[in-house]
PDB file of N, CA, C and O in Angstrom:
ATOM      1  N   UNK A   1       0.842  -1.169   0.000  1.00  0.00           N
ATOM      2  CA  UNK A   1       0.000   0.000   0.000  1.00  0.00           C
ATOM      3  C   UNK A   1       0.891   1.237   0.000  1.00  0.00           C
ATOM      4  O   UNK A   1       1.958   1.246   0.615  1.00  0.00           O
ATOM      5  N   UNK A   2       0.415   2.348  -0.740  1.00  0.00           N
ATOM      6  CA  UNK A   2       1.602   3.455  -0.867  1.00  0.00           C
ATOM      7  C   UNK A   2       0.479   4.919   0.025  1.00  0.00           C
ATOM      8  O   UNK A   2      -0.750   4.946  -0.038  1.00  0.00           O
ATOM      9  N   UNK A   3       1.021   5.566   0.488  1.00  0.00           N
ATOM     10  CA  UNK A   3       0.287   6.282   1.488  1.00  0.00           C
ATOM     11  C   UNK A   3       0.631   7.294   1.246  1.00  0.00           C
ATOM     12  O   UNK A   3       1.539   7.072   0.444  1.00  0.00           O
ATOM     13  N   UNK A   4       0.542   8.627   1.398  1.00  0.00           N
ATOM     14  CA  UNK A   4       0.923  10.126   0.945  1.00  0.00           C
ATOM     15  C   UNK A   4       0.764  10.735   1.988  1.00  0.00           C
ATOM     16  O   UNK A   4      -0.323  11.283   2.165  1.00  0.00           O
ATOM     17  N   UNK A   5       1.750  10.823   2.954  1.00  0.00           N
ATOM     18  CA  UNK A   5       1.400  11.670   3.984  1.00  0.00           C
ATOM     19  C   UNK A   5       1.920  13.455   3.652  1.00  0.00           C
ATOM     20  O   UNK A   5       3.052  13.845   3.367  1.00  0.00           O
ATOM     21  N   UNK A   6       0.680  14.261   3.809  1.00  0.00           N
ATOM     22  CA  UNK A   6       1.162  16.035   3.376  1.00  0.00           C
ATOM     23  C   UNK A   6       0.914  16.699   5.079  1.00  0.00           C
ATOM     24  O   UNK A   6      -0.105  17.077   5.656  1.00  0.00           O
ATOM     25  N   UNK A   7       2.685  16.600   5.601  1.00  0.00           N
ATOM     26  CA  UNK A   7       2.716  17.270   6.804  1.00  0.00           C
ATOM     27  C   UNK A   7       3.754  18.460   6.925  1.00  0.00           C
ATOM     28  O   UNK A   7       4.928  18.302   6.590  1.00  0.00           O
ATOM     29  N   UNK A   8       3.365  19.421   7.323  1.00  0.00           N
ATOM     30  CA  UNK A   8       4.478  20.657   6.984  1.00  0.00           C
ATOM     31  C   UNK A   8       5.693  20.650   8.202  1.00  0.00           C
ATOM     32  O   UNK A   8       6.707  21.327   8.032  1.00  0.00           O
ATOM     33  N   UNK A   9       5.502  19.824   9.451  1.00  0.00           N
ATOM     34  CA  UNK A   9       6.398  19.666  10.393  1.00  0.00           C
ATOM     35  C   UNK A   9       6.979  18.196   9.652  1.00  0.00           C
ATOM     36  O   UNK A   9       6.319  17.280   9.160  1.00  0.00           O
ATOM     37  N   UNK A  10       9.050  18.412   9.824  1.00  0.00           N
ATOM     38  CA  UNK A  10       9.585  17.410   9.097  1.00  0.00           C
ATOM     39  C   UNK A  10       9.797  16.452  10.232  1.00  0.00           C
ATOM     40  O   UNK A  10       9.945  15.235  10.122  1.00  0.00           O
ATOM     41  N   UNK A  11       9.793  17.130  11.293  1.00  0.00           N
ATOM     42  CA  UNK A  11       9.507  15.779  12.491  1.00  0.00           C
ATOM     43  C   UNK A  11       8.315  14.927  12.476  1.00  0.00           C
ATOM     44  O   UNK A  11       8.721  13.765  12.504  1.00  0.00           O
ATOM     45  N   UNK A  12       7.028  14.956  12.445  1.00  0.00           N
ATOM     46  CA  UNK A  12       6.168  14.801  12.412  1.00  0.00           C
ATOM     47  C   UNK A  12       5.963  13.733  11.012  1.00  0.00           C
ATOM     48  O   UNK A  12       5.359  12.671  10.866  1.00  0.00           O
ATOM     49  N   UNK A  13       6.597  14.397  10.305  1.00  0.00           N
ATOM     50  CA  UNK A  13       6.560  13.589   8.680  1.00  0.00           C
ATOM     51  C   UNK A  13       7.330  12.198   8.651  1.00  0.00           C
ATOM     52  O   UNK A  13       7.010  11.186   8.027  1.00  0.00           O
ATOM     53  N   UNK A  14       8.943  12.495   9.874  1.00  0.00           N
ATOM     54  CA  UNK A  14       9.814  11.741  10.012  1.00  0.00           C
ATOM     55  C   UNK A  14       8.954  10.682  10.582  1.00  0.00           C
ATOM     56  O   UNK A  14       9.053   9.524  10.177  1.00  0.00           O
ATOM     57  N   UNK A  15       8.292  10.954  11.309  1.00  0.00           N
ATOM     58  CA  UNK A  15       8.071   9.929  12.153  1.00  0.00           C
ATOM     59  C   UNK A  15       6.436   8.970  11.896  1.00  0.00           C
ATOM     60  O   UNK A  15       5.903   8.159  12.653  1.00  0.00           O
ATOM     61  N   UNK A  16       6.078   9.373  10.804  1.00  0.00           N
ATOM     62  CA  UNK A  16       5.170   8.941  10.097  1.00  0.00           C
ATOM     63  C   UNK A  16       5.900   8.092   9.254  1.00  0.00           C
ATOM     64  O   UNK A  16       5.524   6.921   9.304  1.00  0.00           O
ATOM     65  N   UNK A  17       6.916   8.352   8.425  1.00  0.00           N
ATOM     66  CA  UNK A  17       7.395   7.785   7.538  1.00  0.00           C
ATOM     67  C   UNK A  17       8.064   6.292   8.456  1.00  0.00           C
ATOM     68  O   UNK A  17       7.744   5.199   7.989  1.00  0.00           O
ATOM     69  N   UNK A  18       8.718   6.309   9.377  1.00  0.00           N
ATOM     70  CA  UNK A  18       9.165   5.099  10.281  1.00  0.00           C
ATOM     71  C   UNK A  18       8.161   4.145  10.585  1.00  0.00           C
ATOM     72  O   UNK A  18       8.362   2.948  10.793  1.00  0.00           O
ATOM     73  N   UNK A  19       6.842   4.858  10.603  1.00  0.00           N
ATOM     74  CA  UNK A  19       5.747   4.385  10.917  1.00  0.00           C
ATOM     75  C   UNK A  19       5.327   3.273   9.806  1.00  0.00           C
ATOM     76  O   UNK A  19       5.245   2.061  10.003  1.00  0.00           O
ATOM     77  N   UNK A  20       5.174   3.706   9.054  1.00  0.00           N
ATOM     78  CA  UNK A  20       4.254   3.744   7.832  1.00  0.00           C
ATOM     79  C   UNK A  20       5.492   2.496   7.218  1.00  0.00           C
ATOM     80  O   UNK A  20       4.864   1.502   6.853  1.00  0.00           O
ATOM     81  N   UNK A  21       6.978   2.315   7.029  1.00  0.00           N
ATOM     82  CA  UNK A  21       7.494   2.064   6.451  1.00  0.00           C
ATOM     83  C   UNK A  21       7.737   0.573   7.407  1.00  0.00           C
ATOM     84  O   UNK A  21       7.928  -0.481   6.799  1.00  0.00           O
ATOM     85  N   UNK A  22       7.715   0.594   8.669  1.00  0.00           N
ATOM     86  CA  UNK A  22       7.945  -0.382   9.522  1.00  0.00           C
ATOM     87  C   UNK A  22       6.388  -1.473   9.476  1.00  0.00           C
ATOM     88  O   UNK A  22       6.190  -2.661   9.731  1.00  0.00           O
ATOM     89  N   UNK A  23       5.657  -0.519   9.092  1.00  0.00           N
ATOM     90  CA  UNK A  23       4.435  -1.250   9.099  1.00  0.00           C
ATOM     91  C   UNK A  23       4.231  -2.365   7.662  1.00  0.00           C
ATOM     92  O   UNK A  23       3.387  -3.227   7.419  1.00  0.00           O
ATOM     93  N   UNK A  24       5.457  -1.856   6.884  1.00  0.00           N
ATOM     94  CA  UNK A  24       5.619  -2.638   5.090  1.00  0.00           C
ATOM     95  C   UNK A  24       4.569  -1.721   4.514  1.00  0.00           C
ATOM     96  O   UNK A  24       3.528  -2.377   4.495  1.00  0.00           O
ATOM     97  N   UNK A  25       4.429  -0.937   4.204  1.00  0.00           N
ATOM     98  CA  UNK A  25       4.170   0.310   3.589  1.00  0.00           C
ATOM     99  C   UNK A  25       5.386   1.379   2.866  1.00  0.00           C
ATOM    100  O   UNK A  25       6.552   1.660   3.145  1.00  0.00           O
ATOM    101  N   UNK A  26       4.138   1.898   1.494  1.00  0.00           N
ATOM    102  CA  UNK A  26       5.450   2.646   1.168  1.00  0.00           C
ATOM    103  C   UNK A  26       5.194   4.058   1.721  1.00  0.00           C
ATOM    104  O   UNK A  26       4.245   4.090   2.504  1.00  0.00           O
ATOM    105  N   UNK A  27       5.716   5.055   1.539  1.00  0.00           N
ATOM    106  CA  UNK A  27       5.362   6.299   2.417  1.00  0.00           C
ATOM    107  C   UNK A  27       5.791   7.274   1.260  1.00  0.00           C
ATOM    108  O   UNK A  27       6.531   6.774   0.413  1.00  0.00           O
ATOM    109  N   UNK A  28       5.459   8.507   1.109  1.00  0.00           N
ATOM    110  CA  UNK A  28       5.209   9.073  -0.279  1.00  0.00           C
ATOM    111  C   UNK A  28       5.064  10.755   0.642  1.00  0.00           C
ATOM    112  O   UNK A  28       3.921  11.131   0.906  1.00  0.00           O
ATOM    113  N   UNK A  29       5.876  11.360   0.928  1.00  0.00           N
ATOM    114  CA  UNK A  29       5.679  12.631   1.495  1.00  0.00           C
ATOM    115  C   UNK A  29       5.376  13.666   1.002  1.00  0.00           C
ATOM    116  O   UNK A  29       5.766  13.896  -0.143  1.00  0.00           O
ATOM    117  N   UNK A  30       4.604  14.598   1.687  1.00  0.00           N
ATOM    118  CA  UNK A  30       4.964  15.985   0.879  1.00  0.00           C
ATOM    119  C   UNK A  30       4.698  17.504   2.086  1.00  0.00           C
ATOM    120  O   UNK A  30       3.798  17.527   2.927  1.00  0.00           O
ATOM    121  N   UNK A  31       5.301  18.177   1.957  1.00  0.00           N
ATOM    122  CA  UNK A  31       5.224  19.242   2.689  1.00  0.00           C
ATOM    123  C   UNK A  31       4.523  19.720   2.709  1.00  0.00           C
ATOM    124  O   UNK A  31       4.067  19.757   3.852  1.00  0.00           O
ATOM    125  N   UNK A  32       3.621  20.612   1.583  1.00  0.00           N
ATOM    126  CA  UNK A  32       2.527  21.288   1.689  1.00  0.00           C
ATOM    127  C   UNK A  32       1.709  20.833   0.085  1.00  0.00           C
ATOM    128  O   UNK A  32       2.092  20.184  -0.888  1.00  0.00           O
ATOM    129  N   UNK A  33       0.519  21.496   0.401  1.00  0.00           N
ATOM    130  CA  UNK A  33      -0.326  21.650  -0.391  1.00  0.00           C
ATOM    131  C   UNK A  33      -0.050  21.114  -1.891  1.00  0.00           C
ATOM    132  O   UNK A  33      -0.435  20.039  -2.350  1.00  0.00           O
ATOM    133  N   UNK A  34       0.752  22.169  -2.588  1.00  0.00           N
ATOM    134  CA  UNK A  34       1.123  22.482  -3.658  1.00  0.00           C
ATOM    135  C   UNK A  34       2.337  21.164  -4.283  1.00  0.00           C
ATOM    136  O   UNK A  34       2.638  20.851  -5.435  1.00  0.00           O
ATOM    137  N   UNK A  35       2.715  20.737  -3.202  1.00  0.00           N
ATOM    138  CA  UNK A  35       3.537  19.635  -3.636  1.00  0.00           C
ATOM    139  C   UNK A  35       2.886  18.206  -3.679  1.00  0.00           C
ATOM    140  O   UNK A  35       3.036  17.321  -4.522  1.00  0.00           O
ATOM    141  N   UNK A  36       2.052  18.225  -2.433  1.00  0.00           N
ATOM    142  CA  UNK A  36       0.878  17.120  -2.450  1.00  0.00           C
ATOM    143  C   UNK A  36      -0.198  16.920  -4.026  1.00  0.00           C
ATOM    144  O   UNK A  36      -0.563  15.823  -4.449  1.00  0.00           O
ATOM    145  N   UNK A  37      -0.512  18.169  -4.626  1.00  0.00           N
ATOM    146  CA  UNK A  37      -1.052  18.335  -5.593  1.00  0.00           C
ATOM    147  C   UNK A  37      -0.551  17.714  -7.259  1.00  0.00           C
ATOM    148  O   UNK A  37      -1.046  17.203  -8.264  1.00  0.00           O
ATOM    149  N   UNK A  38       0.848  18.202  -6.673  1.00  0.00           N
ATOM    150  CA  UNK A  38       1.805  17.712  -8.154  1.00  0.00           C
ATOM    151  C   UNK A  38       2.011  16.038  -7.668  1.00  0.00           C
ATOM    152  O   UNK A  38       1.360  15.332  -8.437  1.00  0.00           O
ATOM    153  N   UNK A  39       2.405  15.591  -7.091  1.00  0.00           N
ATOM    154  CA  UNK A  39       2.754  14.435  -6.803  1.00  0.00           C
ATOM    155  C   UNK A  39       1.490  13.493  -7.090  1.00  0.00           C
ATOM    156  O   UNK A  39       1.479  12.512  -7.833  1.00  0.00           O
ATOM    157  N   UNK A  40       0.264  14.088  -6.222  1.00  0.00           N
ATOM    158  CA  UNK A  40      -1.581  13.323  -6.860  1.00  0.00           C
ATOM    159  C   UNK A  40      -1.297  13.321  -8.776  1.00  0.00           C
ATOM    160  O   UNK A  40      -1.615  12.390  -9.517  1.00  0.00           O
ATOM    161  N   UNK A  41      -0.788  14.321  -9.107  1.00  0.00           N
ATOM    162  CA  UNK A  41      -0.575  14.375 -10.955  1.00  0.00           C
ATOM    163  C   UNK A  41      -0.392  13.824 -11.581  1.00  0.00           C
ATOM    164  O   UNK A  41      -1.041  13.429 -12.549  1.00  0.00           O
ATOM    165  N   UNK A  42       0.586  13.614 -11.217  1.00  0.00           N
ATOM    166  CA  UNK A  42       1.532  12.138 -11.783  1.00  0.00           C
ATOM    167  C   UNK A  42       1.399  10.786 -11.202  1.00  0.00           C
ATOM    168  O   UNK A  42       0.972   9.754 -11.719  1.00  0.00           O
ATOM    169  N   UNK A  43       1.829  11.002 -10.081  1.00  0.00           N
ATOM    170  CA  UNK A  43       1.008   9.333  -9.421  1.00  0.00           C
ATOM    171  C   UNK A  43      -0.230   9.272  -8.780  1.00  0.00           C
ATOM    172  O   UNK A  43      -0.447   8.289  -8.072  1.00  0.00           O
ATOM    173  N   UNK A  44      -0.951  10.004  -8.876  1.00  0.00           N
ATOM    174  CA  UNK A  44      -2.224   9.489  -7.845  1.00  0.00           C
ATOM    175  C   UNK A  44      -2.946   8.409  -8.017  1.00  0.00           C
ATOM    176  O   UNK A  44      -3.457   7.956  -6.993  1.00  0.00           O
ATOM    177  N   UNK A  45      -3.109   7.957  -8.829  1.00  0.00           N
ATOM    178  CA  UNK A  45      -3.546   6.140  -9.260  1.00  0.00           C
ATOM    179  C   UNK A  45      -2.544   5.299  -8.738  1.00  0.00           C
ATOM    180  O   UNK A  45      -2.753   4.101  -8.928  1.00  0.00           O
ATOM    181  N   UNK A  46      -1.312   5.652  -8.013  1.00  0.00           N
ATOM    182  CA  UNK A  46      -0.812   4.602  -7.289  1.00  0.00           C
ATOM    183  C   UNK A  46      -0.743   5.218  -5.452  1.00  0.00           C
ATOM    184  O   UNK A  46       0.160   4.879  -4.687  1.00  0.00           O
ATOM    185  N   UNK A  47      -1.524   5.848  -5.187  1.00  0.00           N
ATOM    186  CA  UNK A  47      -1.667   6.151  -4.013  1.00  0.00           C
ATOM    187  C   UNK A  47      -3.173   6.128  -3.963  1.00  0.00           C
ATOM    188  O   UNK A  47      -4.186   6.587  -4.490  1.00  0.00           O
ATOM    189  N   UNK A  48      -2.385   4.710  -2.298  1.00  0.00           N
ATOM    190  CA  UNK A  48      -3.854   4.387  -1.683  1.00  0.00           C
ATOM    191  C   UNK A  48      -4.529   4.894  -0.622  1.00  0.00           C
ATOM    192  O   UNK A  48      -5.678   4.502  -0.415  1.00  0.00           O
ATOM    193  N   UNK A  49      -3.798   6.047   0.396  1.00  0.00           N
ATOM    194  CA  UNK A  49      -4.272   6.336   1.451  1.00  0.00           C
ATOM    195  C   UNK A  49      -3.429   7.651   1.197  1.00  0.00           C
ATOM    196  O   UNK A  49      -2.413   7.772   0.514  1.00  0.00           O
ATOM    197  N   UNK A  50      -4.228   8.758   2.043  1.00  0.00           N
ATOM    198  CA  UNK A  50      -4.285   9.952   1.688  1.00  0.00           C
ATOM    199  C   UNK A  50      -3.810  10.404   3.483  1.00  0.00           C
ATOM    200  O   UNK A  50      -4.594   9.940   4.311  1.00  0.00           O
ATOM    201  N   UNK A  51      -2.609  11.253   4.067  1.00  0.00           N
ATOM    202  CA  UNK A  51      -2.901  11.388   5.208  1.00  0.00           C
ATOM    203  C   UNK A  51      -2.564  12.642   5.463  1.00  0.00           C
ATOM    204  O   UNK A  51      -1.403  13.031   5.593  1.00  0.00           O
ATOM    205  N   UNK A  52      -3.438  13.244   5.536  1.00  0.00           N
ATOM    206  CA  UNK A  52      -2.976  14.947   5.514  1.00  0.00           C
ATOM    207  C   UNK A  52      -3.447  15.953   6.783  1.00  0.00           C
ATOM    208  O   UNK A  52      -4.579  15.854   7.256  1.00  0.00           O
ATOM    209  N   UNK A  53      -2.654  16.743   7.189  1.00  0.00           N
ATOM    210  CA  UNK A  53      -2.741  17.614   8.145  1.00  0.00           C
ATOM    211  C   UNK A  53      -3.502  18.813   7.774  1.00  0.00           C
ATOM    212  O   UNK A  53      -3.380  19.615   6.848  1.00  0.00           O
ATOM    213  N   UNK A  54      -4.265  18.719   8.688  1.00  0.00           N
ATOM    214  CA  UNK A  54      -5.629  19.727   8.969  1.00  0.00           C
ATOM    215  C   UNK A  54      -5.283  20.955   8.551  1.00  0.00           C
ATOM    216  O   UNK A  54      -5.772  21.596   7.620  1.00  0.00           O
ATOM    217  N   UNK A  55      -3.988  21.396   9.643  1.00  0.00           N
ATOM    218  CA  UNK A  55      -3.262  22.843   9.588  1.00  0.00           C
ATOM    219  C   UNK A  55      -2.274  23.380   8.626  1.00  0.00           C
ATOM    220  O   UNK A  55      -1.249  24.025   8.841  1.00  0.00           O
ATOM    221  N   UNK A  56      -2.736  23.026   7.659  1.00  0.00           N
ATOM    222  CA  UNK A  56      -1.497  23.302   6.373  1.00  0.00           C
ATOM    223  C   UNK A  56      -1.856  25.089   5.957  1.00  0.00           C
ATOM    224  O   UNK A  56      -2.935  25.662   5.806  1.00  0.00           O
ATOM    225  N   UNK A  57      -0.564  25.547   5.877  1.00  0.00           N
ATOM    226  CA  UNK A  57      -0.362  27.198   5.676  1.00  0.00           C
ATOM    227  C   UNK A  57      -1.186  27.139   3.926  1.00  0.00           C
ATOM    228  O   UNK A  57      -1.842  28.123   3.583  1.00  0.00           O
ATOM    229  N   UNK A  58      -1.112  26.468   3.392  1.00  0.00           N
ATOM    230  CA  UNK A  58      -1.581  27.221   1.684  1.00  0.00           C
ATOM    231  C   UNK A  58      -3.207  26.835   1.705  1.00  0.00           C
ATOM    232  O   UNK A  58      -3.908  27.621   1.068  1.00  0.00           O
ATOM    233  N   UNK A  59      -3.870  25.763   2.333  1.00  0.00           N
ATOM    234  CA  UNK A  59      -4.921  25.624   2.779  1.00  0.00           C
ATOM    235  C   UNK A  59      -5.192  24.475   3.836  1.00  0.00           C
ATOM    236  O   UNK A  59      -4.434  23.749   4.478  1.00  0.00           O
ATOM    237  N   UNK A  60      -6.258  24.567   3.782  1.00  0.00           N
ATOM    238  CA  UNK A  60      -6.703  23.376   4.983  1.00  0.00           C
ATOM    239  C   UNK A  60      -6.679  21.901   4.390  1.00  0.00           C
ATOM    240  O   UNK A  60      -6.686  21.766   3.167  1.00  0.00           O
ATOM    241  N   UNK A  61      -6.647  20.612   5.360  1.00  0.00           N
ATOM    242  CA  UNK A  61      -6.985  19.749   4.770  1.00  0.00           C
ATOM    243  C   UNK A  61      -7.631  18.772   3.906  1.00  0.00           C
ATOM    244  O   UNK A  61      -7.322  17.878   3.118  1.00  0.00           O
ATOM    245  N   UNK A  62      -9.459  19.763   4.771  1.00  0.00           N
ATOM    246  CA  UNK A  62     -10.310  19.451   3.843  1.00  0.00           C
ATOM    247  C   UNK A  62     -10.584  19.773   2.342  1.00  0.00           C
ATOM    248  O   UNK A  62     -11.227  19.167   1.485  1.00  0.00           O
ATOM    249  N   UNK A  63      -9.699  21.220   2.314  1.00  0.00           N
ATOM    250  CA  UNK A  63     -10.081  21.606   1.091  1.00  0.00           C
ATOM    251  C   UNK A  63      -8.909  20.977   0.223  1.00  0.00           C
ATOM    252  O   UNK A  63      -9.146  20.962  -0.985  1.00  0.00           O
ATOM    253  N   UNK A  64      -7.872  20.533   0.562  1.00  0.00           N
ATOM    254  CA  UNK A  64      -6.885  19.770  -0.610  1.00  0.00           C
ATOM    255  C   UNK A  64      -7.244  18.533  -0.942  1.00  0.00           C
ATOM    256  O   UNK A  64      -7.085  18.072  -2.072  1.00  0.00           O
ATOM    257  N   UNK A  65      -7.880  17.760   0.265  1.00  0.00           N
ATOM    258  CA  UNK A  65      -8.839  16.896  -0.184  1.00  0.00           C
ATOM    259  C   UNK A  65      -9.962  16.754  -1.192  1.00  0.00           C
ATOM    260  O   UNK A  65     -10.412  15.806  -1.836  1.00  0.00           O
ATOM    261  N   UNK A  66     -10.223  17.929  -1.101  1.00  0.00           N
ATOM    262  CA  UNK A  66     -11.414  18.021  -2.083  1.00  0.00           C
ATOM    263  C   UNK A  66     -10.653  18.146  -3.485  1.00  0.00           C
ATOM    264  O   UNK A  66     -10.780  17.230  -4.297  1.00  0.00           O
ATOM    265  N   UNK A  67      -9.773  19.394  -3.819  1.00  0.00           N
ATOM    266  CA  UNK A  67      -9.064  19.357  -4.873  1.00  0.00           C
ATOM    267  C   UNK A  67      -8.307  17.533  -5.678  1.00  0.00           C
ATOM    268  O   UNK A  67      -8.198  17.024  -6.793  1.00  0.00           O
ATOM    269  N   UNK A  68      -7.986  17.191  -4.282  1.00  0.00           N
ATOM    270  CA  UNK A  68      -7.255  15.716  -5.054  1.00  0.00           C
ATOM    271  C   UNK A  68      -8.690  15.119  -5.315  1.00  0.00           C
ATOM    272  O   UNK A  68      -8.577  14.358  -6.276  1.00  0.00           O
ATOM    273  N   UNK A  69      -9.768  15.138  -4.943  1.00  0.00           N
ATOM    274  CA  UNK A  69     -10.873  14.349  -5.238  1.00  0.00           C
ATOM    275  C   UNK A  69     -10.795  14.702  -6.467  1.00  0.00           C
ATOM    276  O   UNK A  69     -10.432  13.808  -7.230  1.00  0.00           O
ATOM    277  N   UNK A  70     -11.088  16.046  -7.068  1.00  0.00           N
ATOM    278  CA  UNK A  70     -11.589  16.831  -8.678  1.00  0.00           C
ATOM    279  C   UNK A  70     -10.884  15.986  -9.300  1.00  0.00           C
ATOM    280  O   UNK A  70     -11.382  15.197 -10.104  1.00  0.00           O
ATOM    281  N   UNK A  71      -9.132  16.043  -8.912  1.00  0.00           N
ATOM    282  CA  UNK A  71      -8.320  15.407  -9.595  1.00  0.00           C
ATOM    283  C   UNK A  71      -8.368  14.588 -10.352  1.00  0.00           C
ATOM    284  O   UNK A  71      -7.725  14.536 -11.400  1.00  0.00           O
ATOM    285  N   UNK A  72      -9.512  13.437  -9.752  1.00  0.00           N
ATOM    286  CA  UNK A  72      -9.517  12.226  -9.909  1.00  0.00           C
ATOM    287  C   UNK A  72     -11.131  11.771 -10.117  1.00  0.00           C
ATOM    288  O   UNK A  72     -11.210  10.544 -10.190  1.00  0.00           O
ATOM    289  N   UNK A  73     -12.229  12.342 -10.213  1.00  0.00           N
ATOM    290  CA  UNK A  73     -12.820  12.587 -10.507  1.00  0.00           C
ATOM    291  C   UNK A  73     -13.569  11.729 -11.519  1.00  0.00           C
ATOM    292  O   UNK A  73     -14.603  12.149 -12.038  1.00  0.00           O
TER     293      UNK A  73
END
């Protein structure tokens, strides 16, 4: 399973990724918004779980959620 976690703290990301990777998962990061967006572009048909932080500076969670939904649509 490949997972996309979009967290803007790199601790937080770090330690998702240990998570996620110890669990036999692949882990697929992104900092914010805008990078989460490009990355859904190109691969989002190989990402299965979406894990994104509420408090992201370019928007909220729900609403990048919604955008990767259009995406894919």
């Amino acid at each position: 399973m490949r997972v996309l976690v979009v967290e803007d703290s790199e601790l937080v990301r770090g330690y998702l990724e240990n998570v996620i990777v110890h669990l036999g998962h692949e882990f697929v990061g992104a900092v914010n918004a805008t990078e989460a967006l490009d990355i859904m572009r190109r691969r989002g048909a190989g990402v299965d779980v979406l894990l994104i932080d509420v408090g992201l500076p370019e928007m909220d969670g729900v609403q990048l959620s919604e955008r990767i939904s259009e995406l894919h649509a």
